[in-house]
N, C-alpha and C positions, 0 to 999 in steps of 0.2 A: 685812273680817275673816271668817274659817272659820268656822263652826262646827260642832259635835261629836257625835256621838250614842255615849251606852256608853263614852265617855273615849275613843274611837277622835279622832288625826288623818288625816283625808282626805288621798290624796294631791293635787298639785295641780292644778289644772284648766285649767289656759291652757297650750296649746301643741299638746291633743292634735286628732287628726283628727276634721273636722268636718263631716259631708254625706257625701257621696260623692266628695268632691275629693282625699281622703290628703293634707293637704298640715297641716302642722304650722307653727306660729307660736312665736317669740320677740321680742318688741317689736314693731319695724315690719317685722322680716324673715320671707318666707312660704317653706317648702321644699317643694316633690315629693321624694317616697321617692328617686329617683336622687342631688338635689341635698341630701340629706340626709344620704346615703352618702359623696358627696365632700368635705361639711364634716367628716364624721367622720372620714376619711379622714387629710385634711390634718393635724387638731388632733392625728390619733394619730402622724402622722408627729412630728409640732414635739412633742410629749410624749416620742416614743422619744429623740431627740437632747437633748430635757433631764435625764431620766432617765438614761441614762448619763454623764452628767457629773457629777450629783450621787451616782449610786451608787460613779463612780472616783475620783474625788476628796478626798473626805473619808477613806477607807482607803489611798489611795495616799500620803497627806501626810503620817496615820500613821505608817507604811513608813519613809518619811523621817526622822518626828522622830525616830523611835528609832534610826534607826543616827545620826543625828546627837549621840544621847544625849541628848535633852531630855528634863528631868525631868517627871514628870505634874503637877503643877503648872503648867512653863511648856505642855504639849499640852491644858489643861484650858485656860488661859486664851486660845490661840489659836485651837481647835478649837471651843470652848464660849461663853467669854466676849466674844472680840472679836464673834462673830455675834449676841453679843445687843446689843451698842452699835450697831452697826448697824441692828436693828431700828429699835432708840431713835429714831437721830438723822437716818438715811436714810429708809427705808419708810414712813414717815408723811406725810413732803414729795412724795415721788415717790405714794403714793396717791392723797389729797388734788387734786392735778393734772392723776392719768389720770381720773381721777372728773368733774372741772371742764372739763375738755379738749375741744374739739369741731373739728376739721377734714377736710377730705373723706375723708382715710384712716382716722378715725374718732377713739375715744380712747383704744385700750390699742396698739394696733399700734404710732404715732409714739414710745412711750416701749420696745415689746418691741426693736425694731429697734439701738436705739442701746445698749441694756445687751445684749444678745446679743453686740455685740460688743467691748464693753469686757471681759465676761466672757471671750471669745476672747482676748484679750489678756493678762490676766492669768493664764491657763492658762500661752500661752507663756513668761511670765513663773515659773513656779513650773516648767516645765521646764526653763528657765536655773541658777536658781537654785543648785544643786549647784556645777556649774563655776564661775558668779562669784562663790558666796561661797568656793570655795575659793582663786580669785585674792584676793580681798579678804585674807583671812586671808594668807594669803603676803604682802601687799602690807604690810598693818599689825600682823601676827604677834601676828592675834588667833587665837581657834580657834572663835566663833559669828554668823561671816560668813553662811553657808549658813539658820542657824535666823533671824536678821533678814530676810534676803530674803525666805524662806515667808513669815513675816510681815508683810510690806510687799504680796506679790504676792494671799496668802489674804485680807487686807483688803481689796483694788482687787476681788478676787471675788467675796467677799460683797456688796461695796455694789452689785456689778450684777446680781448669783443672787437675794437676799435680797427686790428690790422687784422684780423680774421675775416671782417666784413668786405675787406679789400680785394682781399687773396679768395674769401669763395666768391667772388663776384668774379675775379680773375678766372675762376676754374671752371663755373659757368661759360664765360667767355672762349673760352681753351675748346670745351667740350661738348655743347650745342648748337647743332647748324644754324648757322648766320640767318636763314631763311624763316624759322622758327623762333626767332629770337622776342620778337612784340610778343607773341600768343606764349612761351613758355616764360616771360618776365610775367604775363598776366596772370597765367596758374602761378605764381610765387607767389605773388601780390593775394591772391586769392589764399592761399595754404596760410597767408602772416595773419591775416585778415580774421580766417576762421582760429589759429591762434587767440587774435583779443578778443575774439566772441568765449572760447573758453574761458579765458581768464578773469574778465569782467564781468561776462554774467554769472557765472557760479565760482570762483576763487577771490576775487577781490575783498568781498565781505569780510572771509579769515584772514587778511591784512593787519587788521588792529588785533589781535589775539591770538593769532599763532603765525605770523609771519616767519618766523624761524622754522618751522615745518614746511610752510610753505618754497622757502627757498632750497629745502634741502630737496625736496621733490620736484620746484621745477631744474636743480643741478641735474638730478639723475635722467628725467627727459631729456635734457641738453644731450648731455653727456651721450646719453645711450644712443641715440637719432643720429647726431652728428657722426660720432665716431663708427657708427653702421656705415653710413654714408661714405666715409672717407672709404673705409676698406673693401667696398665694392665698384666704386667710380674708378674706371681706369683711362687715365693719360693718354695722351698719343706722343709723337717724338714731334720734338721742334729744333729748328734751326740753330746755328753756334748763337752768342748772345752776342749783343753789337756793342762794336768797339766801345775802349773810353775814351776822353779826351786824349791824343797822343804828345801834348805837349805841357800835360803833366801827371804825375804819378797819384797812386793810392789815393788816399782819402780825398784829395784836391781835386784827382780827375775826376771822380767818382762824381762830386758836389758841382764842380764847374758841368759837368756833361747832363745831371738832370735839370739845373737850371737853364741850361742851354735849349734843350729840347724842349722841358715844359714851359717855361714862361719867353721866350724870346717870340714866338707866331705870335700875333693880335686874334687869331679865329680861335686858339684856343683859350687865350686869356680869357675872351668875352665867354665863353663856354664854363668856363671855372664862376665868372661873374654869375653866370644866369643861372647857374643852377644851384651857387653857393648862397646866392638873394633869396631864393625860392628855400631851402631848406631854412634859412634863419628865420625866413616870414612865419615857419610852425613853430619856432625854440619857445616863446614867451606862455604860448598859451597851454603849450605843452609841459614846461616844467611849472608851471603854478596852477594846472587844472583844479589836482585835488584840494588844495590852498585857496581857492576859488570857491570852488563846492562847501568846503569850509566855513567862508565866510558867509556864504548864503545861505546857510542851514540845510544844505542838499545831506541826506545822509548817503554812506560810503556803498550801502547798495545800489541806493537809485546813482549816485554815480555811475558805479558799475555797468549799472543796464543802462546808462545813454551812452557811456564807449562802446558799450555789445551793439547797438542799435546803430550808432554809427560804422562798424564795423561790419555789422552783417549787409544793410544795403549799401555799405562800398563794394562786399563781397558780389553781391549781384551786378555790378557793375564792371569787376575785374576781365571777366573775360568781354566782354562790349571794346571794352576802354584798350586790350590786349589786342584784339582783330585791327581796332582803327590803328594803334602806333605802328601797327605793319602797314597796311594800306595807306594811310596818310606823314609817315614817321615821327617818331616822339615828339620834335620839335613842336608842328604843330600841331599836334593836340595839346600836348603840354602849355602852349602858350592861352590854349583856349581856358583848360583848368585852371593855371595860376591866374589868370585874369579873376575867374567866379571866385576862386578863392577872395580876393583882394576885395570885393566886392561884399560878401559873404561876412567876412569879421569885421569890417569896420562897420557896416551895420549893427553883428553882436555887440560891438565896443559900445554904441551908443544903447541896446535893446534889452541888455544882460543888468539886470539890478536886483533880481530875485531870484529866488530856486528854479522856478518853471521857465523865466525868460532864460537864466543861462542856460538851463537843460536842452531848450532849444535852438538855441549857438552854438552851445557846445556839437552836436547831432550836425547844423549844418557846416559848421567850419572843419569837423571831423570827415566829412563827407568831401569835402573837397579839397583838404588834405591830401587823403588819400584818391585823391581822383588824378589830382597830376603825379603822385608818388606810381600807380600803376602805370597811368601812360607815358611817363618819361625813367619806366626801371628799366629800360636798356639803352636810354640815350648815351652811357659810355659807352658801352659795347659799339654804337655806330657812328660815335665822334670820334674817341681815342684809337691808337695803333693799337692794332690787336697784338703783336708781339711784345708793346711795350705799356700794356693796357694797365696793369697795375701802378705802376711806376705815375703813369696820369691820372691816374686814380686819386692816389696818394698826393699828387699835385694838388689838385682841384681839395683834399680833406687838408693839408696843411691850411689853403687858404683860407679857407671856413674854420679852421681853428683860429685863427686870427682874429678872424670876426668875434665868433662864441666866445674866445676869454673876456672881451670888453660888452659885449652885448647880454650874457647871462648875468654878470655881476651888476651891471649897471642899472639891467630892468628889477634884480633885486633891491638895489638903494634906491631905486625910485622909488618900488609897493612899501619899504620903509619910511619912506622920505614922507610918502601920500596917507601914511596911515591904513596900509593894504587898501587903496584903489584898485581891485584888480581889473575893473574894466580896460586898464591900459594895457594888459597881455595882450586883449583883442586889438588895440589900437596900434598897437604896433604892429604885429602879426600882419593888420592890414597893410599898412603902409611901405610895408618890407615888400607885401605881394603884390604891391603896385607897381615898387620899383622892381621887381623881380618880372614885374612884366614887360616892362620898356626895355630891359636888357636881352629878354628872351626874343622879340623882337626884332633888336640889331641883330642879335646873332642867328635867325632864323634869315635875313636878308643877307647877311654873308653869309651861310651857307649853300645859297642860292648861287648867290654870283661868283663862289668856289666853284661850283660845278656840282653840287652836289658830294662831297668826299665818302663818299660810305668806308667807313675803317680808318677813319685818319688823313692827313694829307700825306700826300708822298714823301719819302725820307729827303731831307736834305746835307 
């Protein structure tokens, strides 16, 4: 365990250069500055091709529901709620596993490989979609052929996006010295970033008109990136896997031992809290942006370029925001962001009544969005065990699923309820990042009076 002088946390000490050698360590794996450049290399390739898939896809499907006419009820529960069932009942199983896993290609790779492309699949699958639910509907003369399929092909993509996110964040963990870890979450942050600057500013437009082309091309980036990546990142060895409960077998022990470990400490609970607060504070205003833009006669370009705008000076921002989570650690910078956040939208909430005022909401809540999103992308990496970093991962996205199935649906039968009010995405969003701050908080005070744990608390 760390510890502290003046309530300062240290950053962390294994990884960095030692002697005269420059050569940096993460587990059993040792790099030279060149072969250090080419890990980084790869992982930011396999990040750009993740990143654009998650930044086209969730607004492209948008796009969709509404010329489809789906009410925000059913886009909240498919947008919002099916991804948190998902969490639920996939990402735990599939953590759990890559964490346990041990074979010469190591433990996150054998499970990146095969959801890469199941995800690939159901891309193609939601670019069909238009055309066969309209044969459908002709076929049995119905008229929500088209919205079933989304949702049959956006479920087969979540359950392969959802635990993939888990397991490359695992494999980052595995693979980049501890030392480096603020500054190469902020080059990620940075690669996802210039991502929505592509997508928004020059692809979104073809959203309403060729969105089925559009998905088949951002599959093939996915696809091509990721899977480059995977087959160049090499593993290091790790340790046997740790025990299960020994006073029950199979599926029981399995269930009894990650409940045990994740949710029994109070310092991780409140950890799951603070950051599962903070991610819900973005869900509202996020899944009903372009449904927003909508209703205020914003057209789908000038939306476009206020995500790009908001995304390019976060991008400037990324590497600033990446130096401080090392020298200061996520915690608190993170708590400083979610604070401006929470500030930030509840003003849009009351400011946002036309085209130009949301545009300009939308730009500053975007911006600080992603401002705590960079400086706290490695706060698992330096709260969770690193041997059983997945597995906590997965903890912490169970619990946030919980929240999202009630939280996405409900803010839809509200904008229903209100007669599409959307000023209340902002209002919520805010309110979320308020409480998202008072939790980040306590748990930035018990991590102090932990000792600062860098990697976890000790096994018990």
């Amino acid at each position: 365990m760390s510890t502290t002088r003046d309530n300062a946390c240290p950053p962390p000490l294994d990884g960095t250069p030692a002697g005269g050698a420059r050569r940096w360590r993460a587990g059993s794996l040792s790099y030279t500055a060149p072969a250090l450049a080419a890990l980084f290399a790869w992982l930011l390739l396999g990040d750009f091709g993740w990143w654009m898939k998650e930044r086209a896809v969730p607004s492209t499907l948008q796009v969709m529901l509404r010329q489809f006419e789906a009410s925000n009820f059913t886009a909240g529960l498919l947008l919002g709620s099916l991804p948190a069932l998902v969490r639920i009942l996939v990402v735990p199983a599939v953590a759990w596993r890559s964490d346990r896993h041990r074979s010469r290609w190591g433990r996150r790779i054998p499970f990146l490989v095969p959801l890469t492309l199941l995800a690939g699949v159901a891309l193609l699958g939601l670019a069909l979609a238009p055309a066969a639910g309209a044969w459908i509907d002709g076929l049995l003369g119905t008229n929500a052929g088209a919205i079933v399929l989304c949702g049959v092909f956006w479920c087969v993509f979540e359950m392969a996006s959802l635990p993939g996110a888990v397991v490359l964040n695992g494999l980052i963990n595995d693979v980049v010295p501890r030392a480096l870890l603020g500054r190469f979450c902020g080059a990620l942050r940075a690669v996802s970033l210039l991502a929505g600057v592509i997508f928004n500013y020059w692809l979104i437009g073809y959203a309403e008109e060729h969105a089925p082309l559009l998905l088949i091309g951002i599959a093939a980036v996915y696809c091509a990136g990721f899977l480059a990546m995977c087959a160049r990142v090499k593993e290091g060895d790790y340790p046997p896997p740790p025990p299960l409960d020994p006073s029950r077998s199979g599926l029981t022990a399995a269930v009894r031992t990650y409940c045990r470990e994740c949710f029994s400490e109070s310092y991780y609970v409140w950890a799951f809290v603070a950051v599962n607060l903070s991610w819900l504070a973005f869900v509202p205003v996020t899944l009903f942006g372009v449904f927003f833009a909508k209703r205020v006669g914003m057209p789908m370009e000038t939306y476009g370029k206020c995500i790009a705008l908001q995304y390019l000076s976060s991008f400037v921002l990324s590497f600033p925001l990446g130096w401080l989570a090392d020298r200061f650690h996520p915690l608190r910078v993170g708590l400083v962001a979610i604070g401006g956040y929470a500030v930030v939208t509840l003003a849009g909430g009351w400011l946002a009544v036309d085209a130009a005022s949301f545009g300009v909401a939308l730009v500053a809540q975007g911006i600080a969005c992603s401002s705590w999103m960079t400086a706290t992308a490695s706060i698992g990496q330096r709260l969770f065990p690193r041997e059983r970093f997945a597995q906590f991962a997965s903890a912490q996205d169970v619990a946030l699923g919980l929240a999202n199935v009630l939280l996405a649906g409900g803010v839809g039968w509200l904008l229903d309820a209100t007669e599409h009010e959307y000023r209340y995405t902002f209002l919520i969003g805010g309110a979320l990042g308020a409480l998202a701050f008072g939790a980040t908080w306590i748990l930035q005070r018990k991590f102090v009076r932990l000792g600062c744990p860098e990697g976890g608390l000790p096994a018990r």
